[in-house]
N, C-alpha and C positions, 0 to 999 in steps of 0.2 A: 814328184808326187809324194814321196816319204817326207821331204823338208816340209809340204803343208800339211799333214796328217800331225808331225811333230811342233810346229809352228799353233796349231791346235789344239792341240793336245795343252800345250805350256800357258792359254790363253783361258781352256777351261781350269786348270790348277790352279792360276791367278783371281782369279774371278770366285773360283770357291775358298780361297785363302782370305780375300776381303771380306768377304758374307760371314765367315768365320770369326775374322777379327769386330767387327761390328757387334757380333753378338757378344763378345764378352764383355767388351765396352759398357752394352746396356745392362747386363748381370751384376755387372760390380754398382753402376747406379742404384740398386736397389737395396743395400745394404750401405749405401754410404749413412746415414742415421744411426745413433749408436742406439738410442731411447727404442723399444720394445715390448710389445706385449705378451708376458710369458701365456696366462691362462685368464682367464673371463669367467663367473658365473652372475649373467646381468639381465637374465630373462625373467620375469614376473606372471603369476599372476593378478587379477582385480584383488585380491586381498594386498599384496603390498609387500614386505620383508625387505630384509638385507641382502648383500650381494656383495662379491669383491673382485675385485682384478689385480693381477698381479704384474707385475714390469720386473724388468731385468736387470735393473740400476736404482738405485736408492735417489733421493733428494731433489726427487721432481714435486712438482705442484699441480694440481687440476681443477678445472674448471668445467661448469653442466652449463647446458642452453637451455634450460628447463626447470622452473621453478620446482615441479612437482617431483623433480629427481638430486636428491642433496649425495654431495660425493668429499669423503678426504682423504687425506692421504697419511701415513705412519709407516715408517722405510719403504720398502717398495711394494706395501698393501695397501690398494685404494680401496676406502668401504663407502658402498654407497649405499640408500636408503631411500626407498617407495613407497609412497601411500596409498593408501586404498584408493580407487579405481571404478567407477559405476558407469562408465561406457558402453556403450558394442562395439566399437570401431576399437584399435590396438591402438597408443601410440608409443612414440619414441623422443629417444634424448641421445643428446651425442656429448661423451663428455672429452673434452683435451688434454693433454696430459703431456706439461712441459719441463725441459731440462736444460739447461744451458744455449740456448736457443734452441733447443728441436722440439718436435711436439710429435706426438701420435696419439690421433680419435678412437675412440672404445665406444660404441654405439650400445643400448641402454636398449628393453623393449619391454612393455608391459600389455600382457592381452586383454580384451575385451572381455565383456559379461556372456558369457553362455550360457540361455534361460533352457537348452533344446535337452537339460536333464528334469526340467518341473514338470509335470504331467499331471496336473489338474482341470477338470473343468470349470466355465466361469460358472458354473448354476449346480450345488447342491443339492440333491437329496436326502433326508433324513429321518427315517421313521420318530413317531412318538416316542419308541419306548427308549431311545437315545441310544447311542453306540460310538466308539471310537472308529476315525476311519484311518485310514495310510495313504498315501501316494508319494510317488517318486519324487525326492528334491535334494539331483545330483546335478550341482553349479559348481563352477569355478572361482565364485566369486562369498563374501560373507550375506547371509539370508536372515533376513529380520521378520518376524511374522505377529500381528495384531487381531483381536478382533473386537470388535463392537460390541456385544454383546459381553454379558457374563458366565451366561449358559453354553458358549463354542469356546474352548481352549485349545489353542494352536499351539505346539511348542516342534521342536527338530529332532531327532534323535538317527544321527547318523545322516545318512540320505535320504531319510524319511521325512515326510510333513506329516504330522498326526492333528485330529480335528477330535478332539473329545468333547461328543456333545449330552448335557444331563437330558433326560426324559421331559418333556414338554405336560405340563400340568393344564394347560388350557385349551378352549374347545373350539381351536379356529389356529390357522397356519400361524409360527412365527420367523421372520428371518433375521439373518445376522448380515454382517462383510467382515470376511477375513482379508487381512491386503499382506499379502507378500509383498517387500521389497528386496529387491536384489542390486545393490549398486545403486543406479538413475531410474532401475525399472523397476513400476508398480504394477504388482499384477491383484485384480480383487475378484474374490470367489462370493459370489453368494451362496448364504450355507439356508437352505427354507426346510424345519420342520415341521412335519405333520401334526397333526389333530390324530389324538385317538377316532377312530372309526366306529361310528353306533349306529344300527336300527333304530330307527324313531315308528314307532305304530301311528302317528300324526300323517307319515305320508302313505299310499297307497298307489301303486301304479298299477293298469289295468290298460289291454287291447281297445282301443275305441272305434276301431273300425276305417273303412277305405275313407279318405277325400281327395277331392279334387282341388289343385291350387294351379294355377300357370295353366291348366287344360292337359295336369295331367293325375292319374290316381297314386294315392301316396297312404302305406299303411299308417296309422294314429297311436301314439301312448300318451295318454292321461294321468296327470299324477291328482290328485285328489287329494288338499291337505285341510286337516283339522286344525290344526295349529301351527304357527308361525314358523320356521326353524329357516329364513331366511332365501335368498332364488338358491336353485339348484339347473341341471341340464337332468337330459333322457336319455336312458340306454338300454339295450338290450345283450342277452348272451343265451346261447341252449347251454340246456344241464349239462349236456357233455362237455362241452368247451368249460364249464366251471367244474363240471369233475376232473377233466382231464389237468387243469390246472395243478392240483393237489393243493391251492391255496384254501387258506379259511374262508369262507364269505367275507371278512373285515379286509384280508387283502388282497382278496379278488377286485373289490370295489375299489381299494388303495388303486389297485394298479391299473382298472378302470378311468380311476379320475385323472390318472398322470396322462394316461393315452389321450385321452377327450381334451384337457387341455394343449396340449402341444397342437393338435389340432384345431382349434380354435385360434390359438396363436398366430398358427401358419395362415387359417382365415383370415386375420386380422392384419396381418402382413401383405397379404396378397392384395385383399382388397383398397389398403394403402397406395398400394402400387396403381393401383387405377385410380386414384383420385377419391376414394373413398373413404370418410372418416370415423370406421367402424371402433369400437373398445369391445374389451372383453365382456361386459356385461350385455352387451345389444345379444349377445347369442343365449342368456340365462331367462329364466323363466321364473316367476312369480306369483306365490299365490297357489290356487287350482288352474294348470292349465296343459295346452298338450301340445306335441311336437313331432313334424312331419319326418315319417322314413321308408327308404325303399321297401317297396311292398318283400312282405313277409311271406313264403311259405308256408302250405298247412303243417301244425305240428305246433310245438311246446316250449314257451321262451320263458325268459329270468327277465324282468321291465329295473331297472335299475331308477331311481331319483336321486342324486349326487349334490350335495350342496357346494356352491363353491360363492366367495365374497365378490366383490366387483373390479376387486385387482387380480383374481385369474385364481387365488388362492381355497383348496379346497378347506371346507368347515369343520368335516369331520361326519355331519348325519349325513344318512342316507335309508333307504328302504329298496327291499327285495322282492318282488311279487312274483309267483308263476301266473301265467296267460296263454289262452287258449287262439291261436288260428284256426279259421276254418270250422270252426265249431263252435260257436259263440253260443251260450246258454242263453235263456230268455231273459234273465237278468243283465248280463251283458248286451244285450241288445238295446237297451235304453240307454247305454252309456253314450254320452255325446251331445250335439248343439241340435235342436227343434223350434223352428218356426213356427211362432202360434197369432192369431189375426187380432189385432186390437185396435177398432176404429177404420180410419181409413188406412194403418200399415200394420206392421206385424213388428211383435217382438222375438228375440234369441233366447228361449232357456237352454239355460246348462244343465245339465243332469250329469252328475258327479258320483261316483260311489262314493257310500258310507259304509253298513255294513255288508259284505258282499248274502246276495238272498236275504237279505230283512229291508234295508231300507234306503236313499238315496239323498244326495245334497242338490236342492234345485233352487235356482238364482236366474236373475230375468223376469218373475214371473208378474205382468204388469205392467211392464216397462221399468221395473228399478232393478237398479246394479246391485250387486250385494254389500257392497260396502256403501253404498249410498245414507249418508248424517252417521255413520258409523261402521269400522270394519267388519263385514259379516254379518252385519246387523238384519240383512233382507235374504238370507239365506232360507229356508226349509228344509228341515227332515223330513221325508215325504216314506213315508212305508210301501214294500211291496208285496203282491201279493203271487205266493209262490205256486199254488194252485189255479189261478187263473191268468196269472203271469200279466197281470197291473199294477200299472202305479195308482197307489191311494190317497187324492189331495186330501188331507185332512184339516180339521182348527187348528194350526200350530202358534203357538206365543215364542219367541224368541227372548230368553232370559241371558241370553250369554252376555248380548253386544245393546251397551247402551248410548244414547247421547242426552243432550242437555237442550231443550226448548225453553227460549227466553220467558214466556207467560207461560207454561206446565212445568216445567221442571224436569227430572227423570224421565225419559220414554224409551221406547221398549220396540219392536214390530209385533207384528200378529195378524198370523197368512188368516183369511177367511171369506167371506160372503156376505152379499145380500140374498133377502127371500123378501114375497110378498105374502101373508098369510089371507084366509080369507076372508079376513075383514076389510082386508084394502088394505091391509099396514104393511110399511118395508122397515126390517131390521139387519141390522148383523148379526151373527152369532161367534158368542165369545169362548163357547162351551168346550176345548180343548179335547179334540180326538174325536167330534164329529166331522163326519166326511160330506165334505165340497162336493168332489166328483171323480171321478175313475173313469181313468186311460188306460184303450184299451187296443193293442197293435194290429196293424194289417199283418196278414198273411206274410206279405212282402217285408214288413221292417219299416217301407217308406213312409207310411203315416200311422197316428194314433186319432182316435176318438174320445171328446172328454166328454162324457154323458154327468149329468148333473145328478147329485141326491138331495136328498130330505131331510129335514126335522119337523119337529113337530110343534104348531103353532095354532095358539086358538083353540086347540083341538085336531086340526087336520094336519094332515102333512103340507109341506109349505117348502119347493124345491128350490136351489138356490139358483141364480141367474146370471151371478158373475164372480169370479173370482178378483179377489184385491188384496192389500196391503191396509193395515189399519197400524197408527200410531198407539199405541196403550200407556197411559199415565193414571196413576192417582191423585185425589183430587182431596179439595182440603177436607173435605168429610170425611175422607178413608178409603171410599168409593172406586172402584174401577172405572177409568171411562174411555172414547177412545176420538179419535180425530181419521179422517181420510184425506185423499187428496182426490180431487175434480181432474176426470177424465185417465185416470190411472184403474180402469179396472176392465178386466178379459173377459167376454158375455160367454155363457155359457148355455146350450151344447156348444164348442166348437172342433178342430181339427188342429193337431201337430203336426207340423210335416218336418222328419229328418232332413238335416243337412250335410 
C-alpha cells in the first residue's frame, strides 16, 4: 500500500515537472525577436498632428498600409504624421517596423468627428433690433463656419459659435444660412430676422358674433382694413394674460406671431400626412375678413391681426383692439354678413367697422363684390346712427378707387337710387349725403328693416325705390354723368336678415 501511494506520488511530480518545463519553453519564445517597441504616442484626433514611436535598436526601416498615415524613421525615432480627418467612424493604420529580418507592428489610430459638443438649432430666431448670440461648439475636430448673408457674422471664439446679427432695416422678415462644417459634416442653421413690430390704424379687429359652420356655433373676429398691409391671421388674448406677460404690446404680438405660426406649420404637416396639399398661406386671410374660434366667455378680450407673407414669415404690422363679449353694443351688432332679397335670390352685405359709433364699411350691396372693375371700388361708408342705433344708406361717391372704361374714360362708383317724382319721371340722385333709406334692427338682432326716404322733386317729396350702384364719369363737356347696370338694384322697403 505505501509502494503505491509513493509510486504516485513520483508520477504526480513527473507530470508537474513536464507542465513546468513546457512553459518555459513557450516564455523564452516570446522574446526570441530582438526588434521592440520601447513607447508609442500614435492616437489622433480629426485635426491630425505628429506622433512618434520609439524602438530599442537603431537602423530599422518602416513601412504604413495607409496612404493617409506617412511614417519615418531617424535612429530609433519613428515620426509619423496625420491629416485631418472629417469622418465619424475612427480608423486605423498599422505601420511595420523592420531590422535585419524581424519586424514588429505599431498600430496607428485616428478618431472620428464628434458633432455631440455643437448645440445649435437648425431655425433661428432673431429680433429686429439685432444682437449677438452664443452656443456651444466643443468638437474634436477643426470648425469652419460661413454665412450667406452680410448681415449674420459667424466667427469661433473658443468653444463658442457666435452669430452677430446687425438690426434689420426692412419691414418684412429676412433670412440667412449659416453652414457649419466639421470635417465631412455639414450642419445649416437658418438665421430669420424679424421685422420691427407696428400698429397700423388701417387694421381694426372687432367681436362679430356666434356662427354656425359644420353644425356647430363658433365665436367670430373681423378684421376690417382700410388699407392694404398685406394677409395677416387672428388672434386673441385677455388683458391679463398681456399684463401678466410684462411684455410691450410690439412683443407680446412678436411672441404671438412665433406661437401662431409653429402652429400652423404643425397644421400644415399634419394635414400633409393625410394626403392633403395644404401651404401656409391657405390658413391667412386677406383683405376685410373673419375667422372662426371656440366660443368665447363673457368678459374682455385683445383681437390681435398679425400680418404674415406667404412663406410663413411675419411682416411686421399688426393691430390691437379691445372687444366686448356678452355685451355687444348696438353698434356692434351690425358687425357682420346680412342677407338682403334682390329679384328672385338675395345678396351677402358685409358690414365692416370703420369708425367704431360713427360709421360702417358696407360691400355686397346689389350684388357687387367690392372690388368689382377696381379694388374697393364698390365699398360704402354708410353712417350710424347712435341715438336711434341705424344704419344710414346715404349718396355716397366713392373717390378712392378708380378704373378705366374703354368709351368713358375715368370712373368712379356712387351708392344711390332711383325715385319717381310726380310727374311720372324716374331719376337718380347724385346729391352726396342724401339718405336712400335706414335700417333699422329687430328686437332680436336677427333681422333689419330698410324703410326708404325722400327727396325732393317737382316740388314734392319723391321716395326712393331701390337701392344701386351707378358708374360716375365725366363727359367731354365737363359734365357729371353716370351709367348703371340692368338688373343690379335692391327694391326698396326691404328686409336684412343676419347671418
Amino acid at each position: 500500500m505505501k509502494r503505491i501511494c509513493t509510486i504516485a506520488l513520483f508520477s504526480t511530480l513527473a507530470l508537474l515537472a513536464a507542465v513546468s518545463c513546457r512553459k518555459s519553453v513557450e516564455q523564452s519564445l516570446e522574446w526570441r525577436t530582438e526588434l521592440q517597441v520601447v513607447s508609442s504616442d500614435l492616437v489622433f484626433t480629426p485635426v491630425g498632428g505628429s506622433g512618434t514611436a520609439v524602438l530599442n535598436l537603431t537602423g530599422a526601416s518602416v513601412a504604413s498600409n495607409a496612404s493617409w498615415c506617412q511614417a519615418s524613421v531617424s535612429g530609433d525615432k519613428i515620426s509619423v504624421t496625420v491629416g485631418e480627418w472629417g469622418g465619424l467612424e475612427s480608423r486605423y493604420a498599422k505601420l511595420t517596423a523592420s531590422r535585419n529580418g524581424e519586424s514588429v507592428d505599431i498600430s496607428v489610430i485616428q478618431y472620428g468627428v464628434n458633432m455631440g459638443g455643437v448645440a445649435v438649432e437648425p431655425e433661428v430666431f432673431v429680433y429686429a433690433e439685432g444682437e449677438t448670440l452664443s452656443y456651444p461648439c466643443a468638437v474634436n475636430a477643426v470648425v469652419r463656419v460661413s454665412s450667406s448673408a452680410d448681415w449674420v457674422a459667424p466667427s469661433l471664439e473658443g468653444d463658442e459659435l457666435k452669430l452677430a446679427v446687425t438690426a434689420n432695416p426692412d419691414k418684412a422678415t429676412r433670412t440667412a444660412t449659416v453652414t457649419v462644417t466639421v470635417g465631412d459634416i455639414v450642419k445649416e442653421i437658418s438665421v430669420i430676422q424679424l421685422p420691427v413690430f407696428e400698429n397700423t390704424p388701417d387694421w381694426v379687429v372687432s367681436y362679430s358674433g356666434i356662427k354656425v359652420s359644420g353644425g356647430r356655433e363658433y365665436s367670430t373676429l373681423t378684421n376690417t382694413v382700410s388699407a392694404d398691409h398685406g394677409k395677416f391671421l387672428l388672434a386673441y388674448a385677455t388683458p391679463v394674460e398681456f399684463a401678466s406677460s410684462k411684455l410691450s404690446e410690439a412683443d407680446f404680438v412678436r411672441m404671438l406671431s412665433l406661437t401662431n405660426r409653429s402652429e400652423i406649420l404643425y397644421a400644415v404637416d399634419y394635414y400633409a400626412a393625410q394626403g392633403y396639399n395644404y401651404t401656409f398661406a391657405d390658413f391667412l386671410l386677406g383683405g376685410t375678413g373673419y375667422d372662426y374660434f371656440s366660443l368665447l366667455e363673457d368678459g374682455t378680450y385683445i383681437g390681435y391681426a398679425i400680418g404674415f407673407d406667404d412663406n410663413g414669415y411675419p411682416t411686421g404690422w399688426y393691430t390691437a383692439d379691445l372687444f366686448e363679449v356678452g355685451g355687444l353694443t348696438p353698434y356692434q351688432k351690425w358687425l357682420g354678413n346680412w342677407s338682403v332679397p334682390r329679384g328672385d335670390g338675395a345678396d351677402t352685405w358685409v358690414v365692416s367697422q370703420n369708425v367704431e359709433n360713427e360709421s360702417f364699411l358696407v360691400s355686397g350691396i346689389a350684388g357687387f363684390a367690392a372690388d368689382t372693375y377696381a379694388e374697393g371700388a364698390f365699398v360704402a361708408v354708410v353712417p350710424f346712427d347712435p341715438e336711434t342705433e341705424e344704419l344710414v344708406f346715404q349718396v355716397y361717391e366713392n373717390m378712392e378707387a378708380t378704373w378705366t372704361d374703354s368709351s368713358r374714360g375715368t370712373m368712379n362708383a356712387l351708392l344711390s337710387g332711383q325715385y319717381t317724382n310726380v310727374q311720372g319721371k324716374t331719376y337718380y340722385n347724385s346729391g352726396v349725403g342724401n339718405t336712400i333709406c335706414r335700417a333699422k334692427m329687430s328686437a332680436d338682432g336677427a333681422t333689419a328693416e330698410l324703410t326708404p326716404r325722400s327727396v325732393t322733386s317737382a316740388g314734392e317729396p319723391a321716395f326712393f325705390y331701390n337701392i344701386r350702384w351707378y358708374g360716375r364719369y365725366t363727359t367731354s363737356s365737363g359734365s357729371r354723368s353716370g351709367v348703371s347696370w340692368t338688373g343690379y338694384e335692391t327694391a326698396l322697403p326691404n328686409v336684412m336678415t343676419k347671418l
